[in-house]
Structures are given as C-alpha cells and as structure tokens.
N, C-alpha and C positions, 0 to 999 in steps of 0.2 A: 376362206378365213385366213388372219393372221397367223392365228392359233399354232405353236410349232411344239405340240404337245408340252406344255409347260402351263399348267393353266393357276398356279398357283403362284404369288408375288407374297411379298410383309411387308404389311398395312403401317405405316406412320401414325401411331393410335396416339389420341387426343380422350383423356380423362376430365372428369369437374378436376378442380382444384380441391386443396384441403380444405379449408373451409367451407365448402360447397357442404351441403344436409343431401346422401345419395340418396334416402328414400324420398324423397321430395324430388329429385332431379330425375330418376326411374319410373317410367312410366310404360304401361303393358304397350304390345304392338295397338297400331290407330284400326287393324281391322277388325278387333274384338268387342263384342256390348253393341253391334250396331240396332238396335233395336231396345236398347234399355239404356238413354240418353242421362236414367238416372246415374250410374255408375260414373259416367266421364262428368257430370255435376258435383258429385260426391268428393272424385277425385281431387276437380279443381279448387272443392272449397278446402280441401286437407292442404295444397299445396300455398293456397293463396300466391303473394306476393313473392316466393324465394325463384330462384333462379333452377328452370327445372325443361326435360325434354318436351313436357306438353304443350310449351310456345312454341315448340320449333316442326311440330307437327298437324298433320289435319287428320282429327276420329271422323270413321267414314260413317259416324253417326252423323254426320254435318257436311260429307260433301256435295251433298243436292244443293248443301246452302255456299256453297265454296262461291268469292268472288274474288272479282282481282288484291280489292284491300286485302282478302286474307292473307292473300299468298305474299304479296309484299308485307305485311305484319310478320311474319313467320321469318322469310329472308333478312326484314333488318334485325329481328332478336337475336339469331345469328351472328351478322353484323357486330350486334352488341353486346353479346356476348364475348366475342374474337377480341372487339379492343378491350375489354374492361375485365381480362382475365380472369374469365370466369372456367378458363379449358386450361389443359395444358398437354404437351407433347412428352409420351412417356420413351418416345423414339420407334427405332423400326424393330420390333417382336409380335409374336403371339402371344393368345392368356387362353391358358385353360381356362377354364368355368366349371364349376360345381353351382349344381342347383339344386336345392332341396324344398321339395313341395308334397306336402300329404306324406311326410315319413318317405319320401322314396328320392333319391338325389341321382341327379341325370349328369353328365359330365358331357364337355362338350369344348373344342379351339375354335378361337377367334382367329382368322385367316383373311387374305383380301385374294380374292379370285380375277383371273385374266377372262372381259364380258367377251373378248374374241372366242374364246372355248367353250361358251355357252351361247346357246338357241334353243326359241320357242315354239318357232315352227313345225309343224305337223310333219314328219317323215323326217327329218334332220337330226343328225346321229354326231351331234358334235359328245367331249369328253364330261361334258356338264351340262346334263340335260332336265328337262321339266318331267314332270308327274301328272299333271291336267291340263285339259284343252286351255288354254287362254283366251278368254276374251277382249278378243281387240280393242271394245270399245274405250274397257275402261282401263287401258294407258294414258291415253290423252291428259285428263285430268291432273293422272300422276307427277307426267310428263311435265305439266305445266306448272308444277308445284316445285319441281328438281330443277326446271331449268336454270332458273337466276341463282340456286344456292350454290351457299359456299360449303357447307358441312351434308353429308349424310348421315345419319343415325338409323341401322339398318333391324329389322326383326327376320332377316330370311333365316333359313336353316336347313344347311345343305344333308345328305345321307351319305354313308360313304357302308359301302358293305366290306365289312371287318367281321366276320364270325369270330374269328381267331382272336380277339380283340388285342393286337398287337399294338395299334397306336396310342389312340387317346387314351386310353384304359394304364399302359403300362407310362405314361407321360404322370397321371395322377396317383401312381404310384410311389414318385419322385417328387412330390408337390413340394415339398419340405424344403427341397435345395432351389425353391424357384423366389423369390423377391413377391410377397402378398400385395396387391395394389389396389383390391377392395372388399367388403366383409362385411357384407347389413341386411338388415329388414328389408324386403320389399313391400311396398305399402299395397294395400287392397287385397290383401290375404296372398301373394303373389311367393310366399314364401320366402328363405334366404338366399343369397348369393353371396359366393368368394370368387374368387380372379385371383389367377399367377401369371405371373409376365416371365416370357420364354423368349430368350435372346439369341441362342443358337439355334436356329431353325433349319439351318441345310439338312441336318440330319435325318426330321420329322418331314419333307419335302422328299427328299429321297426315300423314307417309306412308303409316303401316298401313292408314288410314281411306281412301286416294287409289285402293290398289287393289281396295276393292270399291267404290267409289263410283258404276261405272256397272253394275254387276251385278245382273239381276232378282232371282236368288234369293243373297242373299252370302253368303258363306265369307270369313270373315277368319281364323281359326286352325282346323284338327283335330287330334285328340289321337295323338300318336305316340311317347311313352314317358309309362307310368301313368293308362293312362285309368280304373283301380278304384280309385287315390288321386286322381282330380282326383271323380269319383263321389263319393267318401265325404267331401269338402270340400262340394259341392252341399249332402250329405244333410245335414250337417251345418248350415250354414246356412239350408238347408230349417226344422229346429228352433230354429233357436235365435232367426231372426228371429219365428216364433211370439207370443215373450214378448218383441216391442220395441213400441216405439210408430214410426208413421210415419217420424216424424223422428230417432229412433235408426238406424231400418234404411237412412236414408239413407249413413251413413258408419262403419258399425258395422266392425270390423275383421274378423270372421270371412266378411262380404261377398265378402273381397275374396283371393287365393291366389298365392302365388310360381308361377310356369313358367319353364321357359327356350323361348325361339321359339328356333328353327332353320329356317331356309329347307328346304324339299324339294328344292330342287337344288344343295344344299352342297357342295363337292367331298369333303369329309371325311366326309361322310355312307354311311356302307353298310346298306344292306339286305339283312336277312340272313331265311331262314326260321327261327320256331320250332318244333323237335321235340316229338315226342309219346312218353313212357315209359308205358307200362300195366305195370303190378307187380299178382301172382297171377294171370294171368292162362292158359287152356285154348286146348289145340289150334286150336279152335273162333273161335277170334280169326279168327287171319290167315286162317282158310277164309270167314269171313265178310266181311272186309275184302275179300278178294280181288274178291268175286261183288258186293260193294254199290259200288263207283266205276266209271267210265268209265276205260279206258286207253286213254292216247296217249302219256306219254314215261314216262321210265324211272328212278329212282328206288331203294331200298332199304331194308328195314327189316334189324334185328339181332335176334339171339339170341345169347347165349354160348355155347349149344351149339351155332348153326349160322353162327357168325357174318354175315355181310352175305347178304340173299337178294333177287335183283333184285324190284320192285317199281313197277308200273306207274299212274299216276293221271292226274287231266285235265289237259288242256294249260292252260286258264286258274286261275291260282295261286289264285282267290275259289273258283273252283267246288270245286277240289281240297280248299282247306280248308273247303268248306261240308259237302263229301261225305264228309270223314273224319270232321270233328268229330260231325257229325250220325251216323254210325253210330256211333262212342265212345261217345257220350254215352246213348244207347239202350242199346249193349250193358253200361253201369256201374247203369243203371237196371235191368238182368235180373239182373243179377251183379251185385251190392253190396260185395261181397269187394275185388273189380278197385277199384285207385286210378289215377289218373294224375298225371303230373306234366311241367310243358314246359321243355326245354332248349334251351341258347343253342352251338351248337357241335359240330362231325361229333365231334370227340376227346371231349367232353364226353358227347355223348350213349353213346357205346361205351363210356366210365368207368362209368357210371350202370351201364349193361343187365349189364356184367361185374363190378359190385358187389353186385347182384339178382338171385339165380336166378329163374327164372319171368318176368320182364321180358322183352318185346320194347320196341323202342326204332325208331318210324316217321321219318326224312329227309324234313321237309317243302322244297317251293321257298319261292324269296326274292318276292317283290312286286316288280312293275317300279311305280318311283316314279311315273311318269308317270299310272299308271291310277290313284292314289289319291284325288285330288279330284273324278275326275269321277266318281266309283264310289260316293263318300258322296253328290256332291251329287245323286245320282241318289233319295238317300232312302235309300240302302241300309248296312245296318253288315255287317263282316266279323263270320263267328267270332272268342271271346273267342281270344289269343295267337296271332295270324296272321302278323304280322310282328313283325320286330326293327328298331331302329336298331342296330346294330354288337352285337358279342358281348357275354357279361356283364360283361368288366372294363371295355367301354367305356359303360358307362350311365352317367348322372348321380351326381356323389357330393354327397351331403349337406354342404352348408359354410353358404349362407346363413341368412340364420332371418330372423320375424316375428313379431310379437306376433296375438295373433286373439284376446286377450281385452280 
C-alpha cells in the first residue's frame, strides 16, 4: 500500500447553489426502501422537475433494471448540472453536521479519506477498515455506474472510537464561530440537518492521528454506513490508478472519497438490527432454520399467514448473524428461486412479508456498540447487513458532492 499513515486529506466540497430548494436536492442513501419501490415514487413525484441528487443516482430498488441509458442519463445530469451552475465550490474545509431525527441529534465531519488506507479484503489490517464480509459480486455494478462520473455524492459513514468524545463533540461545541452553509427540512420524514464549514483542519487531523498514535495494531476509522459503496470507490480506484503515472496517483482525485466520521459513542447514535425477508420461499425454511442455530433468547420471525411465531437464536448478536446468514445463504444456493432482501424496522419488516405472499420476514438483534472494534480488530468481519446505524429514514442523505475526475 501507498498508505504512509496519513489516511486523511480535505475534500474540495461542492454545495447546490443559493437558489437551489436543499430539501428537494437531499435525497436518502440509494440503498434504503429496496423493497417498497413506493417511497422512491413518492419521492420523485415531491421533487418533480427541480434540480436534485435523485438524477444523479441509481435506488437499488432498480438496479436489476440498470442499463447502460441509465448510467449515461445519470453521468450527463452531472454534466449538466457542472455547466449550468447548479454546484458550487465552497473550497478545501470540513463541515460538521448535526442531524436531528426522532428528538435525538447525531453529530458527525465531513472528511475525504486516503482509498490507499482502506481495504476490504478478508484478513487485511489496513488503518481504515470494513465491518462485513463484502460481496464481490455486487461492485461491478457499482463500479460501472462510477466509472464515467465526474461527481461523487457519498452516504458512507465512517466510526471512529472516541469514548472520551474529544473530537467531533468538542468541534460542535464551537459551532458558533464556524460559517453556517446549510439548515433545512429533510423531505420524507428524514428529519433536519445543519452544516458548518471548518477551514482550519490541521488541528482536527492531528487529533484523529493522536488516538491511534500509541496503538500496536491501529484502527483509525471502521466502516458503519456503506461499506459496498466505500468498496466500489476502492475498486474503482483500484483501476483507474492503473493508467497513472507515479506522480499523478499521488493527488489524483478519484484517490481520495467523501465520509462522514461519527464517533461510536454519539449520544444520537442508535444501533438497530438488520432484518432478513426471504420471498418464494417452502415450508422447509423455518424447519431448517429452526435445527441449524443455537438457542438462547428469544426473538420472532413473520408470516402473514401466521403472523409473529417466537423464534429462538444465539445470545452473542456476531454469532446469531453468522449462524443465520450462513444457513440463507446455503439454503438460496439449493433453491435459486428464494430471493432475500434486508430491512430496517419491526413495522417495516411486517409491511414487506404482508405485501409478499410466500415471505417470511426473520427480527434480527441490534449490536452492542462497545463490542465492535474489538471484534474487527480481532481480524474478524461481520456478515454482510449486520448492523444498522438508526432506521432507513435516518441514513445519510446525499447533499455534498466532489469531483473524482
């Protein structure tokens, strides 16, 4: 790796313009609602015609439908957005964020990360590491969506373990003397957002750097919202530095990715489990589910024909999700038919399974915060959708952008 412990850069942030309507331009990450096609309808009739992130993205409610028009529709919006000033360059800073959703407000810096200090590879101990297995397959796609662009607009969200909450916390403490640069509704119940733009950054850089400074093996950030879009930024740069020269890949823009860090002991922070829906699915499931986990606490899957039926799995939340996913995943390899798909929410998930005959719908636990660093630094990643940071309207919404060409 490149990587010379420096894994942090400042992002050249690109805003809408004044005129721009943010709640119309903010739109939730593309991997939430996949299964409730009405939401992203909803969305798009609210925003119509104004200029907003949902052109410049693909909801993975629609990437089975993905074709090459799309991906060129997407690329020239971009395009035309860049000439017809509809962005603008607010220069090289950080912005705190405050987000308030459900009475609880989460804080969290917008940063650009060195992809040389992060990896997703299984056993690989770089300073910016993943949380779950990745599935390889579904970069490609991603990949192929990223290529041609000229803008990213990112939902990832990195963890940074701060008990002490010395960074972010004492930064929004100071908000006051920071320059305000956004301050609105989020549409679809997604809550408000504010943003401060933070110009002296060496300061906050050399924090980050202080807490692993005496650490044998360090962890400076893990990934806990989008670890298959900060993946397919990797892969991406993966290629493209290929065709640089030395000295290009030093400062090349595609190097380098928007996150938001969020402390893991944020007070606004919730840890929620992700659900498991299987659609076309036999008898034969839940008799086999039943006989392949460990029980100890107690739990419930859904049917709409029998609605909630108690359901027993392991007391530690890694093993539970090791032991379910690893039977799914076997039983979609015998039965090809069986899809799945993960939910964010107990009402959400009984929407789903009562919308799909043949659906059952598994209540997975939530992750106790505290076990998560020791658990990667241990070498180990969770199955792929193990944990959530807060339900789907609380995820990241698309607002800032970068150039990466």
């Amino acid at each position: 790796m490149l990587c010379k412990q420096k894994p942090i850069a400042v992002p050249n942030i690109l805003l809408p313009n004044d005129h721009i309507d943010l709640s119309k331009w903010a739109v939730v990450a593309c991997d939430q609602f996949t299964s409730q096609p009405q939401y992203w309808k909803s969305l798009k009739e609210f925003i119509g015609d104004e200029p907003s992130t949902y052109n410049m993205i693909l909801p993975e409610v629609y990437l089975e439908k993905m074709k090459d028009e799309t991906i060129l529709s997407i690329n020239q919006c971009m395009e035309d957005y860049l000439k017809r000033d509809v962005l603008k360059s607010i220069g090289e800073s950080f912005i705190l964020i405050e987000r308030t959703t459900s009475n609880k407000t989460r804080l969290g810096l917008l940063i650009n990360i060195d992809l040389e200090c992060y990896d997703y590879k299984e056993g690989s101990k770089p300073l910016i590491r993943t949380t779950e297995k990745t599935i390889i397959s579904r970069i490609p796609p991603r990949v192929k969506i990223r290529k041609n662009a000229p803008l990213e607009f990112s939902h990832v969200m990195l963890l940074v373990d701060d008990p002490e909450k010395s960074i972010i916390e004492k930064l929004y403490e100071k908000r006051t003397s920071y320059k305000k640069v956004y301050d609105f509704e989020l549409n679809m119940m997604g809550g408000h957002l504010k943003g401060y733009q933070i110009k002296d950054t060496e300061p906050i850089i050399h924090q980050f750097y202080e807490i692993i400074k005496n650490q044998e093996d360090p962890i400076m950030f893990i990934a806990g919202d989008g670890n298959h879009s900060l993946a397919t930024a990797k892969a991406h740069w993966e290629e493209t530095k290929k065709k640089l020269t030395e000295q290009e890949i030093e400062n090349h823009p595609a190097r380098f990715t928007l996150v938001e860090i969020v402390n893991i002991y944020d007070d606004g922070l919730d840890f929620e489990g992700i659900h498991r829906v299987l659609f076309n699915t036999s008898p034969d499931f839940l008799t086999g589910l039943f006989h392949h986990i460990d029980k100890d606490v107690q739990s419930w899957v859904y049917q709409s024909e029998t609605d909630k039926i108690p359901f027993y799995m392991p007391e530690s939340t890694a093993l539970a999700y090791e032991q379910i996913q690893t039977y799914i995943d076997d039983y979609i390899k015998n039965n090809p038919e069986v899809t799945i798909d993960f939910i964010h929410g107990d009402d959400e998930l009984i929407e789903v399974c009562n919308n799909h005959p043949h659906s059952i719908g598994i209540r997975m636990p939530a992750l106790d915060r505290k076990d998560l660093f020791p658990f990667i630094k241990m070498g180990k990643v969770l199955p792929r959708k193990s944990f959530s940071m807060g339900c789907a309207t609380a995820k990241r919404y698309y607002l800032e952008s970068q150039l990466i060409k």
